[in-house]
Each structure stands twice: as structure tokens, then as C-alpha cells.
C-alpha positions as CSV (number, residue, x, y, z in Angstrom):
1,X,35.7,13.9,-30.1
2,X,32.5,15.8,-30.6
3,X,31.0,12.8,-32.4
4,X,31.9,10.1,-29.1
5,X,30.3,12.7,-26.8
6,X,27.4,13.1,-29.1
7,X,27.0,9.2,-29.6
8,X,27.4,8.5,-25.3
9,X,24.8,11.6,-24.9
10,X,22.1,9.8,-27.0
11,X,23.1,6.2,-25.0
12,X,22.7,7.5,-22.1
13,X,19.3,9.5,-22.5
14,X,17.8,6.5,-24.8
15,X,18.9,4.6,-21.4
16,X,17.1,6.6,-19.1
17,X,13.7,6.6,-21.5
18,X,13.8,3.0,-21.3
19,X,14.4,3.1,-17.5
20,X,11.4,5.6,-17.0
21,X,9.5,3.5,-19.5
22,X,9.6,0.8,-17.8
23,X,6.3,-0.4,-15.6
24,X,6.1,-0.8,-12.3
25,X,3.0,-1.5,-10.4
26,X,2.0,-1.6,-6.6
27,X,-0.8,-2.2,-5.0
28,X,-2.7,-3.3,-1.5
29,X,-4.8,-6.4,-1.7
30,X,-7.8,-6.7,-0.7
31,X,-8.4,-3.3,-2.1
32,X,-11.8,-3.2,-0.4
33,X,-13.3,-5.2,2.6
34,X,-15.9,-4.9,5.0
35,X,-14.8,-4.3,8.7
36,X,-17.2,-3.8,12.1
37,X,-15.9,-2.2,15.4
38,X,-13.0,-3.6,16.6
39,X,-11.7,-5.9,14.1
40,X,-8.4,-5.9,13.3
41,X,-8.0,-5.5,9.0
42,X,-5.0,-7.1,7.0
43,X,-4.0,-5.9,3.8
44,X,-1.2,-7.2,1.6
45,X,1.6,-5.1,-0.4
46,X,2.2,-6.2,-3.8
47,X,4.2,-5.3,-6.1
48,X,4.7,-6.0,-10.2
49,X,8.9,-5.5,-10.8
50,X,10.4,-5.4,-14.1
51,X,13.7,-7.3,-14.3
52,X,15.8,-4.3,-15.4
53,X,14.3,-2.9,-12.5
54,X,15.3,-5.3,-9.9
55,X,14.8,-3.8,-5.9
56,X,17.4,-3.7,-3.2
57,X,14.7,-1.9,-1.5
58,X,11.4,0.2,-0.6
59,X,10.3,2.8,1.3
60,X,6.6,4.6,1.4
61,X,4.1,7.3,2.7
62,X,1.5,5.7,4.6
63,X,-1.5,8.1,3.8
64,X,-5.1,9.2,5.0
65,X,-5.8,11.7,3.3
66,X,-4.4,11.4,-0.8
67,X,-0.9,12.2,0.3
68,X,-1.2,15.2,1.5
69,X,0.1,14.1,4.9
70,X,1.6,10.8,5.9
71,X,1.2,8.8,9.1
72,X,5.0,8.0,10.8
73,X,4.4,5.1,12.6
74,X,2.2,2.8,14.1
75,X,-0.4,4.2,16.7
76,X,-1.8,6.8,14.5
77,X,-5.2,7.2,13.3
78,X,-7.1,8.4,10.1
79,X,-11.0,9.0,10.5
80,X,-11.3,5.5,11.6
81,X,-9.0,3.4,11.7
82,X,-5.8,3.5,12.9
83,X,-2.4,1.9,12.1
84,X,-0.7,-1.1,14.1
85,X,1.9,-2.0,11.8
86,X,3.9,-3.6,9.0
87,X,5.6,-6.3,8.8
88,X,8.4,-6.8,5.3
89,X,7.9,-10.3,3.5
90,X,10.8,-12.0,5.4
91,X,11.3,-14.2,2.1
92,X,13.4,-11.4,0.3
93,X,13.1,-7.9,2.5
94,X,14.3,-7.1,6.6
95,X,13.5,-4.2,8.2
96,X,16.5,-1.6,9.1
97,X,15.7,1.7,11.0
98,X,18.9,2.8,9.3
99,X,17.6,1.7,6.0
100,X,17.5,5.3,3.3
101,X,14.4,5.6,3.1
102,X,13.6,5.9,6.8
103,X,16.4,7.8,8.0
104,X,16.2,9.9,5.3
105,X,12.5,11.5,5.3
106,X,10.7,9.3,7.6
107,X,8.8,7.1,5.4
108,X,6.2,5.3,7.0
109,X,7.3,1.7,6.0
110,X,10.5,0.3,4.4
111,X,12.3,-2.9,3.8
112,X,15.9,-4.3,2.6
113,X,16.9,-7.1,0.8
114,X,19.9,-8.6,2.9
115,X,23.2,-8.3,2.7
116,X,24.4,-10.6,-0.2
117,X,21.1,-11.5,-1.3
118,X,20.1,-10.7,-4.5
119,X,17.9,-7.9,-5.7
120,X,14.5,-8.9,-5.9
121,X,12.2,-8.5,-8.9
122,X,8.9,-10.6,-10.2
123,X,5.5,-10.5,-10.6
124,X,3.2,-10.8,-7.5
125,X,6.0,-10.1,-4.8
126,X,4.8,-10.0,-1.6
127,X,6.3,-6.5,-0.2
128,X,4.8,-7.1,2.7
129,X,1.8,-7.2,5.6
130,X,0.1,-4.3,6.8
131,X,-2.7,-4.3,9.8
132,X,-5.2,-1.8,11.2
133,X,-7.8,-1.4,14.0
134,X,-11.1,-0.7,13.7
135,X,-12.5,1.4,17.3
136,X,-14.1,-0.9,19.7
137,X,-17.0,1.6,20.2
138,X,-17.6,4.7,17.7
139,X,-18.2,6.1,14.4
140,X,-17.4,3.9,11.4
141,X,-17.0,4.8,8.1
142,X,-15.0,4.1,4.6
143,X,-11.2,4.9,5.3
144,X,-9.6,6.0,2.4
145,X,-5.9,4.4,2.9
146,X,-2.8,5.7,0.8
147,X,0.4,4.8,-0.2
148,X,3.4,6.3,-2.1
149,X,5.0,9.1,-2.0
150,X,4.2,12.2,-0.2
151,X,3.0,15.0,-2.1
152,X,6.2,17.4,-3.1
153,X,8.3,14.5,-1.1
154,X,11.5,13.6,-3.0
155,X,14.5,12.4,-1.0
156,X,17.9,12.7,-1.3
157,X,18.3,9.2,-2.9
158,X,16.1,10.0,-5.7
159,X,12.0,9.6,-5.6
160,X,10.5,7.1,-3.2
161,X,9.0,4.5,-3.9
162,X,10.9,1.1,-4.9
163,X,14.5,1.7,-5.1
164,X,17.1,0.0,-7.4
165,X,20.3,-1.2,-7.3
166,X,21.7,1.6,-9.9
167,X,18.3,3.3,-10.7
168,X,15.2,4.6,-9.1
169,X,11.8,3.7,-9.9
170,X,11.1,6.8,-11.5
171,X,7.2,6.4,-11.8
172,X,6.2,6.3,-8.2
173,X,4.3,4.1,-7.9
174,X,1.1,4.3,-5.6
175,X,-1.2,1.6,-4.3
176,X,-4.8,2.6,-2.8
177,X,-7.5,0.5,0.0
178,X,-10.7,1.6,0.8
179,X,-12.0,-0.5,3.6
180,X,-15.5,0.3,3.8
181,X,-18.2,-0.6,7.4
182,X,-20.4,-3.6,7.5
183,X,-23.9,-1.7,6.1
184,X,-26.3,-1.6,9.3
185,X,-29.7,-2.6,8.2
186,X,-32.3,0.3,8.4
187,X,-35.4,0.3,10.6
188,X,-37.7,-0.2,7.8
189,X,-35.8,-3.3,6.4
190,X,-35.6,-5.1,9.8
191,X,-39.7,-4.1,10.0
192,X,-40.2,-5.8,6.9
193,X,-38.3,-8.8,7.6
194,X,-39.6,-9.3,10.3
195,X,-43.5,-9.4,8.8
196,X,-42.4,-11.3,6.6
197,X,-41.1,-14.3,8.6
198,X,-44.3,-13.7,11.1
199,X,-46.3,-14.6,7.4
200,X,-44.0,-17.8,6.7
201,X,-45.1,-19.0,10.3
202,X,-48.6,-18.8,10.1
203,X,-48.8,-20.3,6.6
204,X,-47.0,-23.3,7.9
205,X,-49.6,-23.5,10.8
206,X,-52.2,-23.1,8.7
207,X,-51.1,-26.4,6.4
């Protein structure tokens, strides 16, 4: 008896090494962009999911600060830009405000795969759409955007991030975006350029 309970002891914990093992990869596309006053910025969520892995579901911290504290919903601002939405890849995921993870600590975003549709894993997947707005008027500057899990944030259905149909991803995964302002050209540039073209016109006169 001692040697069955030995033998389904090492399974089970060679089974969960695999399972921890195993790589998962998120991340926001385009990672960095230019943006001016009052554009409105895209950036996709993708995600890299390993078979054994497959996804029933996510749910994530939207971030402006590292992690440290998470934006709940849309309307709300980092330094300068602020959140309008997100929008699940309608191909595989729904959204459900009584979905775990957003009942369950008020994740930011989330997304189901349907009833009866199968879990979803792949290289590439399109998680889904985020969008922000830049002030009409105001400072700019590079927003540092976040997202994963809240720091010290561990549900009740097992660390957020992707979650599988019998497993959790248990690396927690994290994706980052720094969207940085169009550069604003300095006096002494525009002074310079400006001579410059005055030369080009009198040359041409000249010949």
C-alpha cells in the first residue's frame, strides 16, 4: 500500500512540474507607438498557449503603475491616457460579468470561451482588443501600461492570468505597452530648418 501511494505521489508531482513547466506567453502588440492629443490608441492581446494548457478562459489587472494598483474599468486614467475599453476576440472568447475572474476580484478584463465550444489554445491567439484616449489638450508623456496580475492578487480559483479547464496557468503571465508622445521639434531645430530651406531658394534663384 505504501508503495501505490508512493508511486501516485511521484505522478502527481512529476505532473504538476510539467504543468508549471510549461510556457505560456502574453503580450500587447504594438508594444510601443507614437500617439498626439486626442488620438484614440489600439493595442492587441496575444497570447502563446501550450496544448496541454488549453484556455476556457482569462482574466487580468489592467495596470499603470507595475501592478501595484489596477484600473477597474473603463473611464479611468493613468498619467495620460486613459482607458475606454476591451473588447474579447469574438472568434473563441464572450464576455460574462459573471465570468470567475470578474466576480471574483474584479479583474479589469476577462473573456469565456462558450458554452460547448472547445477550449482554446495556439500560437498567436487574438485574446482580444484594447483602446485608450489620449487628452484633447494637456500634458503628454510615455504611459507605461500593465497587465497581469495584481501584485499579492491571487483569487480563489487559483492565480490569474489564463485559466484552464483542469489547471491554472501557473506562471502568470504578464504583457507590457509603452506608448510613447509624438517628439515636438525644438526651437533650435525648426530655426535651422528653416535657414536651411531659405538657402535651397536662393540657390535655385541664383541658377
Amino acid at each position: 500500500m505504501r508503495k501505490l501511494m508512493f508511486a501516485l505521489t511521484l505522478v502527481l508531482s512529476c505532473t504538476f512540474t510539467l504543468n508549471t513547466a510549461s510556457a505560456t506567453r502574453l503580450w500587447l502588440d504594438p508594444n510601443t507607438q507614437l500617439y498626439d492629443t486626442g488620438d484614440t490608441l489600439t493595442l492587441n492581446l496575444y497570447a502563446d498557449i501550450d496544448e496541454m494548457d488549453a484556455i476556457w478562459g482569462f482574466g487580468f489587472d489592467l495596470s499603470f503603475d507595475n501592478g501595484s494598483s489596477s484600473i477597474s474599468g473603463p473611464g479611468e486614467s493613468g498619467s495620460y491616457l486613459t482607458f475606454t475599453g476591451f473588447t474579447p476576440n469574438s472568434a473563441y472568447f464572450q464576455y460574462d460579468p459573471f465570468f470567475p475572474p470578474l466576480w471574483d476580484d474584479g479583474d479589469t478584463i476577462a473573456g469565456e470561451v462558450p458554452f460547448c465550444n472547445p477550449d482554446v489554445w495556439g500560437e498567436n491567439i487574438l485574446l482580444g482588443d484594447f483602446s485608450f484616449d489620449a487628452p484633447d489638450s494637456g500634458p503628454l508623456g510615455t504611459e507605461n501600461i500593465y497587465l497581469g496580475p495584481l501584485a499579492g492578487d491571487y483569487g480563489i480559483w487559483g492565480e490569474e492570468g489564463l485559466f484552464g479547464l483542469s489547471a491554472y496557468m501557473p506562471n502568470n503571465p504578464t504583457a507590457t505597452a509603452a506608448p510613447v508622445p509624438v517628439p515636438t521639434p525644438e526651437p533650435g531645430t525648426v530655426l535651422l530648418l528653416s535657414l536651411g530651406m531659405l538657402g535651397v531658394i536662393r540657390l535655385r534663384k541664383k541658377m
